[in-house]
TORKOL-4160 file (C-alpha; in steps of 0.2 Angstrom, whole numbers, padded with zeros to 4 digits, m for minus):
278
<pt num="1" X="m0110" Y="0076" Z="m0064"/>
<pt num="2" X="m0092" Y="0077" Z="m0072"/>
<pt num="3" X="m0081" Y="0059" Z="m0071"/>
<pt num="4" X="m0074" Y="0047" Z="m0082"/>
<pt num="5" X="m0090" Y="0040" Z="m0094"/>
<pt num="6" X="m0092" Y="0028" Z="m0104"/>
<pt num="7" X="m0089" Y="0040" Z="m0121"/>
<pt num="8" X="m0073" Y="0046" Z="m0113"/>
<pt num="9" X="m0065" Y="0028" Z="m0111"/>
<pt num="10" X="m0069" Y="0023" Z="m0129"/>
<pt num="11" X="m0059" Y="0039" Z="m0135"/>
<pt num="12" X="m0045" Y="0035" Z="m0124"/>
<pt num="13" X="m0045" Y="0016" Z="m0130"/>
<pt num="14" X="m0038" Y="0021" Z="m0148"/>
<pt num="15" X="m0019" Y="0024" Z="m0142"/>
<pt num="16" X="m0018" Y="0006" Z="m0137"/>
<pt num="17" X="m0015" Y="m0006" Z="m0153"/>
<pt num="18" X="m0025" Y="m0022" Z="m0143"/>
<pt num="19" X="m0043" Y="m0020" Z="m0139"/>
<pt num="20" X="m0055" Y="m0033" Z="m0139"/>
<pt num="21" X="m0073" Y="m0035" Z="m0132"/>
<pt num="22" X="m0072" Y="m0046" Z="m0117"/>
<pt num="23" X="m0091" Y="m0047" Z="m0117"/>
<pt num="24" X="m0108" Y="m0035" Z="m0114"/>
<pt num="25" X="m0118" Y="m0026" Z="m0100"/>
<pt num="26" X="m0135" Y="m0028" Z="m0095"/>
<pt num="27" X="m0139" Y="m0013" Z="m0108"/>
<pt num="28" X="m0129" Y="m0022" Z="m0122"/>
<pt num="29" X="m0112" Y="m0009" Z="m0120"/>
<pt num="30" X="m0096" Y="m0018" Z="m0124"/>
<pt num="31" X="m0085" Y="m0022" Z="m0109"/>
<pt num="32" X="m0067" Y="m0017" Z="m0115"/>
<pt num="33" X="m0051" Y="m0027" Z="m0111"/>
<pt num="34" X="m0034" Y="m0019" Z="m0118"/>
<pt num="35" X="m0020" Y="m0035" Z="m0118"/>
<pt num="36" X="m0003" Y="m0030" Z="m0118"/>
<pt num="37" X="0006" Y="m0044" Z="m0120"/>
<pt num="38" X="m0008" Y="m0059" Z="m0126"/>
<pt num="39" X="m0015" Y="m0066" Z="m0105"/>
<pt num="40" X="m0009" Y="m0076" Z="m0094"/>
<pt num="41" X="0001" Y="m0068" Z="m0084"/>
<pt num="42" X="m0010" Y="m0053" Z="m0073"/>
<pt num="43" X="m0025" Y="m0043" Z="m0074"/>
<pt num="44" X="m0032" Y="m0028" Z="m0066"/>
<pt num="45" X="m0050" Y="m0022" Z="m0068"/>
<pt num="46" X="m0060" Y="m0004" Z="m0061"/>
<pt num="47" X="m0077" Y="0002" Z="m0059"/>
<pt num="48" X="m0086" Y="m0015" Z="m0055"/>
<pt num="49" X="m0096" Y="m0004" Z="m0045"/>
<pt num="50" X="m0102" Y="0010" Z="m0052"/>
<pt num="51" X="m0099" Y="0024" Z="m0042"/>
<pt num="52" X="m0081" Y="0020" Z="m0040"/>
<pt num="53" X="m0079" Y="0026" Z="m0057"/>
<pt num="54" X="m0065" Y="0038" Z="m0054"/>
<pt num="55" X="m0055" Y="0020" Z="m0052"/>
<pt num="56" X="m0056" Y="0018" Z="m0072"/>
<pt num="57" X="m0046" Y="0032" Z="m0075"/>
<pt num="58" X="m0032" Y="0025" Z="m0064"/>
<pt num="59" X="m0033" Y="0009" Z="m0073"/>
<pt num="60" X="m0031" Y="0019" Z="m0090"/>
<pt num="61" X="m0014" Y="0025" Z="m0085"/>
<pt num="62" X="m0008" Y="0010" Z="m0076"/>
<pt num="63" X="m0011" Y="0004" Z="m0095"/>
<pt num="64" X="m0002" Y="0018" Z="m0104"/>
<pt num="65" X="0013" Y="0016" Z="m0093"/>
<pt num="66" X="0015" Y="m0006" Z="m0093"/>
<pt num="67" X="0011" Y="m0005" Z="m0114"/>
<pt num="68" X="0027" Y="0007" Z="m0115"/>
<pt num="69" X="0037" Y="m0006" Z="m0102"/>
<pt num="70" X="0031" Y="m0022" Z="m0108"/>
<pt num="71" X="0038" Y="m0016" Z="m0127"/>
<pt num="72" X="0056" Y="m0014" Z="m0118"/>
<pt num="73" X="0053" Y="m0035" Z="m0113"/>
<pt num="74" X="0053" Y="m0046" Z="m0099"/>
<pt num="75" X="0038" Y="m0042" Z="m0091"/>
<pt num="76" X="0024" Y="m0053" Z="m0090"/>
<pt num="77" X="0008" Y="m0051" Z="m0101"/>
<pt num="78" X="m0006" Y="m0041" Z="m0093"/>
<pt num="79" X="m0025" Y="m0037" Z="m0097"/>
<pt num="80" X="m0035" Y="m0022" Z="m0092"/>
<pt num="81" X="m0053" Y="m0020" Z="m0088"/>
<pt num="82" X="m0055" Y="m0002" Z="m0086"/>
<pt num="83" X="m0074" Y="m0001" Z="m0084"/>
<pt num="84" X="m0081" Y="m0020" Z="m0080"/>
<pt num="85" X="m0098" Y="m0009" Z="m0076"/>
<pt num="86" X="m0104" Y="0003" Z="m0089"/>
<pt num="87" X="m0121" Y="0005" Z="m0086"/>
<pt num="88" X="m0119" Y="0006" Z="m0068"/>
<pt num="89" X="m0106" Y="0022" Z="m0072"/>
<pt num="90" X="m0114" Y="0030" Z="m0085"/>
<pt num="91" X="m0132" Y="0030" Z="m0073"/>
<pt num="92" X="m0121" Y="0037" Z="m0059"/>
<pt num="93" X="m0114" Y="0052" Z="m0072"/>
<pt num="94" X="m0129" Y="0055" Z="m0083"/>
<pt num="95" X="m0144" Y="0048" Z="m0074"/>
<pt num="96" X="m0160" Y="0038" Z="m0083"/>
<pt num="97" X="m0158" Y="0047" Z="m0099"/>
<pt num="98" X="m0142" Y="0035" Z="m0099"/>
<pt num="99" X="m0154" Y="0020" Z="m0098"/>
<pt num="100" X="m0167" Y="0011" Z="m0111"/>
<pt num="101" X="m0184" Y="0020" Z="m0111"/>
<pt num="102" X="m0191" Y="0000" Z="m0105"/>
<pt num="103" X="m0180" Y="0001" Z="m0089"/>
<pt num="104" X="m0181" Y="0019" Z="m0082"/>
<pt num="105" X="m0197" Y="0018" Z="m0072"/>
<pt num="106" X="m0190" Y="0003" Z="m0063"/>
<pt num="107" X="m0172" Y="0011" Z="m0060"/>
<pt num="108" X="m0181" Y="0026" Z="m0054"/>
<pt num="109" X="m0189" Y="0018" Z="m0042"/>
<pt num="110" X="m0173" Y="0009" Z="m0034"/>
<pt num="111" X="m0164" Y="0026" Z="m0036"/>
<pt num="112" X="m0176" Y="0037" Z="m0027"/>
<pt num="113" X="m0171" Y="0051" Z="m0040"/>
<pt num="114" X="m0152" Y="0051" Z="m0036"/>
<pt num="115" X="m0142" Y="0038" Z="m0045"/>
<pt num="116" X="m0124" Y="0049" Z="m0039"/>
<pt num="117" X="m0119" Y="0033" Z="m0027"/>
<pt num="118" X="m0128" Y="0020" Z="m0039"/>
<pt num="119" X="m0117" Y="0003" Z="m0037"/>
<pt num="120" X="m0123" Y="m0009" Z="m0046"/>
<pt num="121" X="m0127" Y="m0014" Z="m0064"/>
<pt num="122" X="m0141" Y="m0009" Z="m0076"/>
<pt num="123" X="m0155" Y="m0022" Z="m0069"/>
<pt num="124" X="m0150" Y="m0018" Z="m0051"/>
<pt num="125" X="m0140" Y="m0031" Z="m0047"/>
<pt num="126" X="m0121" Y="m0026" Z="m0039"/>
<pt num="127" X="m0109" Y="m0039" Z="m0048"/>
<pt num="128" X="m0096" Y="m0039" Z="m0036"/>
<pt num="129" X="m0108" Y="m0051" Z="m0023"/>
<pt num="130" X="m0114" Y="m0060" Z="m0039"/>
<pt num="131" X="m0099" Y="m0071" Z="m0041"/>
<pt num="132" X="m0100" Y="m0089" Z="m0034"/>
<pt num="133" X="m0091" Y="m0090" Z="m0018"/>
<pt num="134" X="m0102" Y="m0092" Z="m0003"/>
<pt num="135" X="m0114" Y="m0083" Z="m0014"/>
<pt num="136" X="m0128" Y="m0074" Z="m0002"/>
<pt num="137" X="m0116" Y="m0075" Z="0013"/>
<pt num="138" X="m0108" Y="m0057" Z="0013"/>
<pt num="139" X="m0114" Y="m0046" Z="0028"/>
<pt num="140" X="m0122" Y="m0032" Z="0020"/>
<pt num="141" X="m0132" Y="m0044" Z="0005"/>
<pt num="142" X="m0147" Y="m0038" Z="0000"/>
<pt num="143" X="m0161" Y="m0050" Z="m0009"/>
<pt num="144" X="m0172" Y="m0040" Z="m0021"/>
<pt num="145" X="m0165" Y="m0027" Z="m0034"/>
<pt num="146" X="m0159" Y="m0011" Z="m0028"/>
<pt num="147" X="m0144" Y="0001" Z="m0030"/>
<pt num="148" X="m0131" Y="m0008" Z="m0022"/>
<pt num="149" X="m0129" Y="m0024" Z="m0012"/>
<pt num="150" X="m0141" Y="m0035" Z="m0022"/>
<pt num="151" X="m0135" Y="m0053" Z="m0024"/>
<pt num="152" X="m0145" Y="m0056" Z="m0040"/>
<pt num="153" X="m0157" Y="m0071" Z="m0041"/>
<pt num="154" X="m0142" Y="m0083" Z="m0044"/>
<pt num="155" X="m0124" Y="m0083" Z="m0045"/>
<pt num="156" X="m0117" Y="m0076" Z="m0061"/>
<pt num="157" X="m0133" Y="m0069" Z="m0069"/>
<pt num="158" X="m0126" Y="m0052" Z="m0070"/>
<pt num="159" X="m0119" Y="m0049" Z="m0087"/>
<pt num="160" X="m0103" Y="m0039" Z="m0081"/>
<pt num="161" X="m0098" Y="m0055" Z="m0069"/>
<pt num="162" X="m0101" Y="m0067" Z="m0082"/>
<pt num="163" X="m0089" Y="m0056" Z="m0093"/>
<pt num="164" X="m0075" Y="m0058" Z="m0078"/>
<pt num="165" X="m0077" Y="m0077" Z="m0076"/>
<pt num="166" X="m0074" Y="m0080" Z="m0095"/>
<pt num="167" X="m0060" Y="m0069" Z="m0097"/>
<pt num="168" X="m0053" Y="m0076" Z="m0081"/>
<pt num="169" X="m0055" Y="m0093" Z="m0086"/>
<pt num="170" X="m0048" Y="m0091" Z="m0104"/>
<pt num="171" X="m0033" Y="m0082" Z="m0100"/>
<pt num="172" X="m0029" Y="m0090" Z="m0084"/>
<pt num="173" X="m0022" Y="m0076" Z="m0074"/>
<pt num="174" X="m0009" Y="m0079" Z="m0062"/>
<pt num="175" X="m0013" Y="m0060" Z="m0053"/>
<pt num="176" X="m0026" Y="m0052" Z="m0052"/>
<pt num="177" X="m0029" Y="m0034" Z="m0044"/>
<pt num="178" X="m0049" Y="m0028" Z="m0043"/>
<pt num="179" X="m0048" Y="m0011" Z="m0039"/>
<pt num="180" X="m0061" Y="m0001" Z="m0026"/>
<pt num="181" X="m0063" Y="0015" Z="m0020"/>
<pt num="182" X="m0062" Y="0018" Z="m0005"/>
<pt num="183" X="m0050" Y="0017" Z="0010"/>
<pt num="184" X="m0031" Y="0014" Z="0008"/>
<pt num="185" X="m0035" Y="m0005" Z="0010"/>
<pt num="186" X="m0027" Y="m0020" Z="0003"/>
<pt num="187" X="m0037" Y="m0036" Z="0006"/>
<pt num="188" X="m0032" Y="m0055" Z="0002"/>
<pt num="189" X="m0040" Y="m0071" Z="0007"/>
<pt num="190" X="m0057" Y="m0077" Z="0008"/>
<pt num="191" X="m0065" Y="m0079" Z="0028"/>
<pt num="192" X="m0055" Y="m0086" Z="0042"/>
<pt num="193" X="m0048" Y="m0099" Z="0034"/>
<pt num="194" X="m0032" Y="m0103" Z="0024"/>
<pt num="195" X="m0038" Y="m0104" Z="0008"/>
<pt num="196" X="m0029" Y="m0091" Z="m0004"/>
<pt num="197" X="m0018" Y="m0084" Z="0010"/>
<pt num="198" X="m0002" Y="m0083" Z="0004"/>
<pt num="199" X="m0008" Y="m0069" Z="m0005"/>
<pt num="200" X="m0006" Y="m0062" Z="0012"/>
<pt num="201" X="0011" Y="m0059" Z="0007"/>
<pt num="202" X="0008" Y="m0050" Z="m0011"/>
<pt num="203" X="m0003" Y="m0040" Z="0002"/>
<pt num="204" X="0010" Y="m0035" Z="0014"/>
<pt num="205" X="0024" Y="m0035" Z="m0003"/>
<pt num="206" X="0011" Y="m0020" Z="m0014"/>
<pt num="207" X="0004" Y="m0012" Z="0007"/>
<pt num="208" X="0022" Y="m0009" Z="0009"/>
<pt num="209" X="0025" Y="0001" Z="m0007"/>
<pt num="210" X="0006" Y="0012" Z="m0007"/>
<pt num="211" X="0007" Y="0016" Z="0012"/>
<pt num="212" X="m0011" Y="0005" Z="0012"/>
<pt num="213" X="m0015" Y="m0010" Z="0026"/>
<pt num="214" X="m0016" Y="m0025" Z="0020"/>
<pt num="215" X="m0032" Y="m0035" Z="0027"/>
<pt num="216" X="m0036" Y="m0051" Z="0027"/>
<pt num="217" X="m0056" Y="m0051" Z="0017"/>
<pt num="218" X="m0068" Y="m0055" Z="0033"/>
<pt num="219" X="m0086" Y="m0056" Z="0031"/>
<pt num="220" X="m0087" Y="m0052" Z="0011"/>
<pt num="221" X="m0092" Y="m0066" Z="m0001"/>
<pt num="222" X="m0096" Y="m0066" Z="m0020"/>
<pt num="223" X="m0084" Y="m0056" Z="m0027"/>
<pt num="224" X="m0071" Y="m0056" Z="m0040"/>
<pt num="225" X="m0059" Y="m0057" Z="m0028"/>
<pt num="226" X="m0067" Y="m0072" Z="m0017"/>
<pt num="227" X="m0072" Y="m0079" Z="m0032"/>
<pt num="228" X="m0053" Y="m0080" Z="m0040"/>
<pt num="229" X="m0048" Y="m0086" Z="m0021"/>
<pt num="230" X="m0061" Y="m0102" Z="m0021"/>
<pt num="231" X="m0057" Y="m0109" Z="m0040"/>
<pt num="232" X="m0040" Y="m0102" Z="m0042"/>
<pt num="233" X="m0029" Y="m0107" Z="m0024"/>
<pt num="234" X="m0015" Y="m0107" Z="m0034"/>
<pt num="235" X="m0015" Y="m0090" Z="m0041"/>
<pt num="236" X="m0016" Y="m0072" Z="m0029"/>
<pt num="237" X="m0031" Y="m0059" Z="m0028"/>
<pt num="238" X="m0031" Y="m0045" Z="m0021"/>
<pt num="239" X="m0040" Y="m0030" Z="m0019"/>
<pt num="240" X="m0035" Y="m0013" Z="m0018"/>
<pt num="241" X="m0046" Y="0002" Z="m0011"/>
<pt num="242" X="m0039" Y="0017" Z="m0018"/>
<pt num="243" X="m0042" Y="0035" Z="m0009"/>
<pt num="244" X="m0044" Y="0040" Z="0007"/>
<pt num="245" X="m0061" Y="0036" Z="0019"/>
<pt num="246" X="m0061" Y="0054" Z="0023"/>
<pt num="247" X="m0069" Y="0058" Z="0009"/>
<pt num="248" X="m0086" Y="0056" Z="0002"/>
<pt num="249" X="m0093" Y="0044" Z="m0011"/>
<pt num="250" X="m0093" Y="0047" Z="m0027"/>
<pt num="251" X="m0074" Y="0050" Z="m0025"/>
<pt num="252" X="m0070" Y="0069" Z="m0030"/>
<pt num="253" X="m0060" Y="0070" Z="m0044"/>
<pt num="254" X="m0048" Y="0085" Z="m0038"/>
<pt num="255" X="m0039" Y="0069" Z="m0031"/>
<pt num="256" X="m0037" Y="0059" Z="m0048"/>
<pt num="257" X="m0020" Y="0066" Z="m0051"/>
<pt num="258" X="m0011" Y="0060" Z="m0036"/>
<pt num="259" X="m0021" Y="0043" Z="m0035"/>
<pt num="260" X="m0014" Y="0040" Z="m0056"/>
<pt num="261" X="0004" Y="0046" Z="m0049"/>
<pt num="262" X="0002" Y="0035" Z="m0035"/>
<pt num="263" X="m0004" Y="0019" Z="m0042"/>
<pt num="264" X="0000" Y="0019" Z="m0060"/>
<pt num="265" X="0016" Y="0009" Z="m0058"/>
<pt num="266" X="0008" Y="m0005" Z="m0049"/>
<pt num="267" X="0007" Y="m0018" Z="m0063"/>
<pt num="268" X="0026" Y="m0015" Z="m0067"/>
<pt num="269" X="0031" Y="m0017" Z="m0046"/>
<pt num="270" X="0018" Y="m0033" Z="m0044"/>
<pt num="271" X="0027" Y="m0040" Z="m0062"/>
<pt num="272" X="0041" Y="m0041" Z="m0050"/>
<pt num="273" X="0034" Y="m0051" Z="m0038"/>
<pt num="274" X="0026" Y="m0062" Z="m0049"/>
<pt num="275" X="0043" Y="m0065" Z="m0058"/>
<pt num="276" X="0049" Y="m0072" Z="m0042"/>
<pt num="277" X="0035" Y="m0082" Z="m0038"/>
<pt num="278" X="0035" Y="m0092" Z="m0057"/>
């Protein structure tokens, strides 16, 4: 299947002069993180899920474009994780040969032969219900290991959200954007409650300049985005699904060019709002 692998984004990672290992898959793959500027200030991150994979592409030229205005100044710093799973989007691209020979029969099995909408990591669990925030809650959990949907036997025992919760907590991020695929959505917020809420208006503020709804998060828990919400009150989480429901899963890339001229100015219009916020 043709997309954005794993080879493709290690090539592409050389034109940016600060790349470190945020940490490592299930399989052992370093999780990439390109700073521009040193933390603190925002991050965005891609291709949690595996089959959304053409999102990592997106992030890679939102990162190209804020490197080239942060070296202008006064903008804040930014981190971007451009592929949080690689396992999940190399087994979606290239199938079990991608995968250890110990943990091919087992992904076999959970794949039924096609691993094209495969969402979660290397051992089955999906990292983006993995985070604790009302772990186990969400709507469509699952509670054994499988492509998508699995919780995992505890919060945080998938490698690629234990990566997240380190970087976030070391860098201490007043932003953060999780991008998705699909549906022209932006949600905020975590259940019916308050808690988080005013990144209602960072929704409404980036809805207005995509032509996406923003919608408050109801009935999702565990991910990045709830997760950031719960321990971060302070700070604003969104999440942004790119691309329109219309079309299938695994997102075709004839439409990566207009979703990069779309979105790839994003960081430098939410810099704006978070310079207003500080």
């Amino acid at each position: 299947m043709f997309g954005y692998d794993y080879d493709r984004l290690r090539q592409d990672l050389h034109t940016f002069p600060t790349v470190f290992t945020a940490g490592h898959s299930a399989f052992g793959r370093p999780i990439y993180c390109i700073s521009v500027g040193g933390g603190g200030g925002m991050l965005v991150h891609a291709a949690i899920h595996a089959r959304e994979h053409i999102t990592s592409p997106v992030v890679m030229a939102m990162a190209a474009r804020y490197f080239e205005a942060y070296r202008a100044g006064g903008l804040p710093p930014c981190d971007f994780v451009p592929m949080v799973n690689p396992d999940g989007v190399e087994l979606c691209l290239h199938g079990l040969r991608s995968a250890p020979l110990c943990a091919r029969r087992r992904l076999a099995c959970m794949a039924q032969g096609d691993f094209s909408l495969w969402k979660a990591n290397g051992q089955g669990i999906d990292p983006n219900v993995n985070f604790d925030a009302y772990w186990g809650m969400g709507q469509s959990n699952v509670f054994r290991p499988s492509s998508q949907n699995y919780v995992g036997p505890y919060p945080h025992a998938a490698a690629e959200t234990r990566c997240l919760v380190r970087l976030t907590r070391r860098r201490r991020y007043r932003l953060t954007l999780s991008y998705h695929c699909k549906g022209e959505v932006i949600y905020y917020g975590l259940g019916e409650g308050e808690l988080a809420d005013h990144s209602r208006a960072a929704a409404q503020y980036l809805g207005r300049y995509l032509g996406y709804e923003p919608r408050r998060s109801l009935g999702s828990a565990g991910g990045y985005k709830d997760w950031y919400a719960l321990h971060y009150p302070q700070g604003i989480a969104l999440t942004v699904e790119i691309g329109s429901d219309d079309l299938p899963h695994p997102f075709p890339y004839t439409g990566l060019a207009a979703l990069t001229a779309q979105h790839r100015d994003v960081p430098l219009y939410m810099a704006q709002l978070l310079a207003r916020t500080t």
